[in-house]
C-alpha positions in Angstrom: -35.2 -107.0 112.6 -33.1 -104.6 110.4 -32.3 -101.8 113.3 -29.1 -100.4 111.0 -28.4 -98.0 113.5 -28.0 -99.6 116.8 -23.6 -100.0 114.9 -23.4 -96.6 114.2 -21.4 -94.0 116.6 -21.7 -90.2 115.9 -19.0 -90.5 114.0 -20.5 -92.4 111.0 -23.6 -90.6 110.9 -21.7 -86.8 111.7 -23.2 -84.5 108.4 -26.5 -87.0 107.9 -29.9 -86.9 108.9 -29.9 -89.8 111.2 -28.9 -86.8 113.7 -31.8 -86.1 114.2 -33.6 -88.8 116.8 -36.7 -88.7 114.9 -35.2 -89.7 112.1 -32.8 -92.4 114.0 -36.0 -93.9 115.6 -37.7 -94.7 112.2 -34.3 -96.0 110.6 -34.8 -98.4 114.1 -38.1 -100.0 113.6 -37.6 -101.3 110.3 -38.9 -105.4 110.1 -37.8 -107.5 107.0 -41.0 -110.0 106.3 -39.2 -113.2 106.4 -41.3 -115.9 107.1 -42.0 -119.3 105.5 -45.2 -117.8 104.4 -42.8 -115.3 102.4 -39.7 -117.0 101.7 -41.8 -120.4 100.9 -43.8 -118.9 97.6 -41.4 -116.5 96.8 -38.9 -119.2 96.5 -41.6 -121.2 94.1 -41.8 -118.4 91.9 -38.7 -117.4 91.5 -38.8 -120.8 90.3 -41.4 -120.7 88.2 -39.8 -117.2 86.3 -36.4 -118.5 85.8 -34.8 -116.1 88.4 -32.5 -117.3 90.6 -32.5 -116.0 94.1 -30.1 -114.3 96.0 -29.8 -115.4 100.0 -28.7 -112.3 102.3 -28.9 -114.0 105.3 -28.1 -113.2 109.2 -26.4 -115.5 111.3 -25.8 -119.3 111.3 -29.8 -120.1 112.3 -30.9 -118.4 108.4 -28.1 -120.5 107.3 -29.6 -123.6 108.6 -32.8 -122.7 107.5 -31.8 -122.1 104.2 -30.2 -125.9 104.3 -33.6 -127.6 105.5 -35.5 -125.6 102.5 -33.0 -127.3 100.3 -33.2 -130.7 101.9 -36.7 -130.7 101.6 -36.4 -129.6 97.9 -38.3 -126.2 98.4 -34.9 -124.6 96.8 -32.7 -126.7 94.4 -30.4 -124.5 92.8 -26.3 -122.7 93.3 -26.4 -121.3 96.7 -25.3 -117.4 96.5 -25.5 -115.7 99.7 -24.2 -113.2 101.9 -23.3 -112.8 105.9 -25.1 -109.3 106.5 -23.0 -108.4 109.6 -24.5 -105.2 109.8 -26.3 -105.5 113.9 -30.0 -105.5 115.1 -31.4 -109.2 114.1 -27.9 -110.0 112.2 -24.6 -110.8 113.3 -22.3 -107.8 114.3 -18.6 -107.1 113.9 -17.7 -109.6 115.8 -14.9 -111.6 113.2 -15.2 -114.7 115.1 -18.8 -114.7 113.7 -17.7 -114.2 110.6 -15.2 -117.0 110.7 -17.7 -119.4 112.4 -20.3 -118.5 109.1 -17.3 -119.3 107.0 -17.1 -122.8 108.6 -20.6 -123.7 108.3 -20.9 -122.7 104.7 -21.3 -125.3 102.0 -18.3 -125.7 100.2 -20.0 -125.4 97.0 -21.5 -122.3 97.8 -20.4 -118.5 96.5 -19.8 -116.5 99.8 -19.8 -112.8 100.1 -19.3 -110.5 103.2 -21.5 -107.5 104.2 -20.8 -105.0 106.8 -21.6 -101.4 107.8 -19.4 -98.1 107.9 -16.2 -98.4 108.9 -15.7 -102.2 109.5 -16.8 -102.5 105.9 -12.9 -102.6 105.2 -11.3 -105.1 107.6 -13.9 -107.7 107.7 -14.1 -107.6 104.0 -9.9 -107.4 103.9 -10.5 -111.1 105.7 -12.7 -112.5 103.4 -10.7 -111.3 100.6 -7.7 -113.0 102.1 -9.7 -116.1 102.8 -10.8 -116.1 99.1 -14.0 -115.4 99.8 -16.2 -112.5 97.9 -16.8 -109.1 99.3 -19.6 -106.1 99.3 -19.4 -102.4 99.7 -20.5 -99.4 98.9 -22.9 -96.3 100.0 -26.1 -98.4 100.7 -23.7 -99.5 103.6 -21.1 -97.6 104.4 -20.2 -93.6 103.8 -16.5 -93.4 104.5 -12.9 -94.4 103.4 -10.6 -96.1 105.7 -9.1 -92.5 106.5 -11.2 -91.3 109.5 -13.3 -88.4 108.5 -13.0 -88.6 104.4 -16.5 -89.4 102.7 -16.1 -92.1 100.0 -18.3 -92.8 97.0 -19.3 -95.9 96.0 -17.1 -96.1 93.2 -14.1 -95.0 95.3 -15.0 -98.1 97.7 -14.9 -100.3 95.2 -11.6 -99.3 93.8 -10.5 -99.7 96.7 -11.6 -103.1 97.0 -10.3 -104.1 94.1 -6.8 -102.4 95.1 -7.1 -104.9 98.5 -7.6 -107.9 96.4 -4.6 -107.5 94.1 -2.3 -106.6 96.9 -3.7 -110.1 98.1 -3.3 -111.9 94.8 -6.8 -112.1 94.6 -8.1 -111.9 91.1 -11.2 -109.9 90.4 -13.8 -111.6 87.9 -14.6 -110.0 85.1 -18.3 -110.0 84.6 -18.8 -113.2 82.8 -16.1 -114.6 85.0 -18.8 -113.5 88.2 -21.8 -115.1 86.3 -19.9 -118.3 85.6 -18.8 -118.5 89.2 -22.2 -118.1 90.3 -24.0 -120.4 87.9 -26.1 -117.9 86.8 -29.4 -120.1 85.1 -28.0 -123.2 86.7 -31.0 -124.9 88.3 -31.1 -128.7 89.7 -33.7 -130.9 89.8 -33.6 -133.0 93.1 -32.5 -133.0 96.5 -29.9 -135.0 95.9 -28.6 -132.7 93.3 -28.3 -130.2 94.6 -26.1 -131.4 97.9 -24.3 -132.9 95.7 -23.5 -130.0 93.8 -23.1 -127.7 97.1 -20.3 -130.4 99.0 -23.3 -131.4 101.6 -23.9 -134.5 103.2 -26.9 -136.4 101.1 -30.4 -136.4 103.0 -30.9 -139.9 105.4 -32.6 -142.6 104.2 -35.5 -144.2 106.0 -34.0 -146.5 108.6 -30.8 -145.2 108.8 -29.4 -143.9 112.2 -26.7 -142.0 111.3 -23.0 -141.9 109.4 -21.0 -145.3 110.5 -18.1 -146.3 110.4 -16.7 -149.6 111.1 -12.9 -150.4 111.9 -11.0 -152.2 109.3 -7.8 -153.5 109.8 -6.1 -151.8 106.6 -7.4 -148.7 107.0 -4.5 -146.0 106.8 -4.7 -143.6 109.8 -6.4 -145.9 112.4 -5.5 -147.8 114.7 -7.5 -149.9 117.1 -10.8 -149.3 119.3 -10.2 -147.1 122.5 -11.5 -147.2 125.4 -14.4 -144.9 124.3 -15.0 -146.9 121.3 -13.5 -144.2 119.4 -11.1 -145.5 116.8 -7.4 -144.2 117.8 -5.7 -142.0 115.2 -1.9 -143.7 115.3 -0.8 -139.7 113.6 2.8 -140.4 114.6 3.0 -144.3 114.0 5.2 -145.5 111.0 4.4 -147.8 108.5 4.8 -151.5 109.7 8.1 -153.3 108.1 7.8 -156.3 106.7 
């Protein structure tokens, strides 16, 4: 569901058509065909052209989809994507969503955050600071962070740019961006590619699960608990001799 109004107050829409509740109603029924019939061939020929795709997904559950396609080797390839926190079937403004995407995403993944109107700025002030990558601009949001001044989409990008170097955030040059997102980078297995993206490999037939076993000289673990947890001994010295 892509209902991009149900955020807005009558503030962000003041001097726009989405006044008008005809028009608001239409802008509220609007479906994104995202299936596995969908997503399944277009992901094949994507593929098959050399284009690399581009994942705007929802919440943690797209996420996870999006993990299982590349498990089962229906996607092997960088993993681009963006949180689109922008309400109706996505995650709202809520930072602690944001936060909890941030946790679940791969490690060798390129992150971007996407909200709508006026939260544009502060959850994309987070990501900045986190070192993450950020979206704007008019497709999304209409204002500046002053309350009642319109901004282009040049003017919010500036003003991105402003944030990240008040943050010591370098902004990538072109190249820089296409380098950083392994533009025409493909892999060729399963394996590959969670390797490349800092994610557990798949199972192998048989086995149960990720063990562990206690061994004596291991640093940072003492012995069995009750549980049969391992004890961390954080606080514990070395032994002398």
């Amino acid at each position: 569901m892509m209902d991009v109004v149900q955020l807005f107050t009558a503030d962000d829409i003041q001097g726009t058509r989405l006044t008008d509740p005809k028009v608001a109603i239409s802008w509220q029924g609007l479906w994104a065909d995202a299936g596995p019939g969908f997503y399944l061939e277009h992901l094949k020929r994507l593929r098959e052209h050399d284009i690399q795709p581009y994942f705007m997904l929802g919440y943690i559950n797209q996420l996870e989809i999006v993990e299982r396609l590349i498990r089962a080797g229906h996607y092997m390839g960088p993993l681009n994507h963006t949180l689109v926190a922008i309400g109706g079937g996505c995650a709202g403004r809520n930072p602690f969503d944001m936060m909890e995407y941030v946790r679940r995403a791969p490690h060798g993944s390129v992150f971007s955050m996407e909200s709508i109107m006026r939260t544009v700025y502060p959850l994309c002030t987070m990501a900045i600071a986190l070192g993450l990558h950020v979206r704007c601009g008019n497709e999304d949001n209409l204002w500046a962070p002053q309350k009642g001044k319109r901004a282009t989409a040049v003017q919010q990008v500036e003003y991105m740019v402003e944030t990240a170097r008040r943050l010591d955030r370098k902004v990538a040059t072109a190249e820089e961006a296409r380098e950083i997102m392994k533009i025409g980078t493909w892999y060729n297995s399963p394996d590959e590619t969670l390797r490349n993206l800092g994610l557990p490999p798949n199972r192998k037939e048989g086995q149960v699960g990720f063990l562990t076993k206690y061994e004596k000289d291991m640093p940072g673990r003492g012995p069995m608990g009750s549980d049969s947890h391992p004890m961390a001994y954080c606080g514990v010295g070395p032994e002398k001799d």
